[in-house]
C-alpha positions in Angstrom: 16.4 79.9 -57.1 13.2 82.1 -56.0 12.1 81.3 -52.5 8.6 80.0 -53.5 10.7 77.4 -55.5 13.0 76.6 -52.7 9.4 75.9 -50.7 8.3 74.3 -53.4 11.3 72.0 -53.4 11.4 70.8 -50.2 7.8 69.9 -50.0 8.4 68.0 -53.1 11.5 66.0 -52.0 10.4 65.3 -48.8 7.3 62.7 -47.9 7.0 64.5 -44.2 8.2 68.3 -43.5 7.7 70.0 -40.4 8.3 73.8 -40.9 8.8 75.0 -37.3 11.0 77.4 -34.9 14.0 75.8 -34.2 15.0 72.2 -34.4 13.6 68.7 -33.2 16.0 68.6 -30.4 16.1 72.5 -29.2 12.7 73.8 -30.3 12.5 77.5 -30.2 8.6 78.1 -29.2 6.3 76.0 -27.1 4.0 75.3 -30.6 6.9 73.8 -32.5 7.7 71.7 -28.9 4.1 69.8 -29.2 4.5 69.3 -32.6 7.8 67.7 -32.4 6.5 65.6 -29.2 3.9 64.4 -31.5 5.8 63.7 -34.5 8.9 62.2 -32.8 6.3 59.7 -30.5 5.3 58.4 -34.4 8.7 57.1 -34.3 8.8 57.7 -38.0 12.1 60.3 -39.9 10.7 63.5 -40.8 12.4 66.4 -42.7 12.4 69.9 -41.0 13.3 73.1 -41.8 14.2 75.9 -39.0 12.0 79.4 -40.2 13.9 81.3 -37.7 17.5 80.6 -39.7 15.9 81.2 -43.1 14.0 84.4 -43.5 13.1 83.8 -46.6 11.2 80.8 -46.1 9.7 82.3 -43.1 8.0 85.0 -44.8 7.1 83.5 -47.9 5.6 79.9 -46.5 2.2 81.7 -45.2 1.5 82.7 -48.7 2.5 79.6 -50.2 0.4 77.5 -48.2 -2.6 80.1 -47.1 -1.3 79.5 -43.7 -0.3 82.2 -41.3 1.4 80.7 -38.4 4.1 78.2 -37.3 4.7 75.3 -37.3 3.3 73.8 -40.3 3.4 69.8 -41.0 3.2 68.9 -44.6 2.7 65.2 -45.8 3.1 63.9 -49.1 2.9 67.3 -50.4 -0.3 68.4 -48.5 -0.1 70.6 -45.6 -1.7 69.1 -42.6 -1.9 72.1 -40.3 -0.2 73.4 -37.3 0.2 72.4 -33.7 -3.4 72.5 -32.7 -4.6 70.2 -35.7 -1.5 68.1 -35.3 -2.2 67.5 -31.8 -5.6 66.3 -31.9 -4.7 64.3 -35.2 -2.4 62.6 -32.4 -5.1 62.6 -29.7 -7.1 60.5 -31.7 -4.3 58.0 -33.4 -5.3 59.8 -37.0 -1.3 61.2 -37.5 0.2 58.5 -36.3 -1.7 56.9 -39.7 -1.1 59.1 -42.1 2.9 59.3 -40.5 3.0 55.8 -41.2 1.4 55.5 -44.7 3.4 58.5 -45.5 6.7 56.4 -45.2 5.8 53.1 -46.6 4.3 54.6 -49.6 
């Protein structure tokens, strides 16, 4: 399967996707860190996919999305942003919103 496929995929399949360096519990840059704080104080499951254990995905993702940097938080197929967005979406309760409408819908 073509890597843009794969990406395609998973965005697809999964309601809430973080792309990010590392995992939820050993995050491997300070930007993926705040995102995860963010995410994981929604209290809601989200997908996640490591870019520094798959290449692929980490090279092709910034043309797939038109985004250049990691993380990046997708929802229900629409990609949110990265850390900065995400943590003023939290600042002001608006991701804890869309987290949760995510899930029940």
């Amino acid at each position: 399967m073509d890597v843009m496929d794969t990406i395609k995929e998973q965005i697809e399949n999964n309601s809430i996707i973080l792309y990010m360096k590392g995992s939820p519990d050993a995050p491997q840059c300070g930007f993926s860190a705040q995102t995860v704080q963010c995410m994981m104080a929604c209290g809601e499951k989200f997908a996640f996919v490591d870019v520094l254990s798959n290449p692929e995905i980490r090279a092709n993702l910034p043309r797939y999305g038109n985004w250049p940097t990691f993380p990046q938080l997708w929802v229900k197929g629409e990609l949110v942003g990265g850390c900065d967005i995400v943590t003023e979406m939290y600042e002001k309760g608006e991701l804890q919103t869309l987290i949760k409408e995510a899930v029940a819908s």
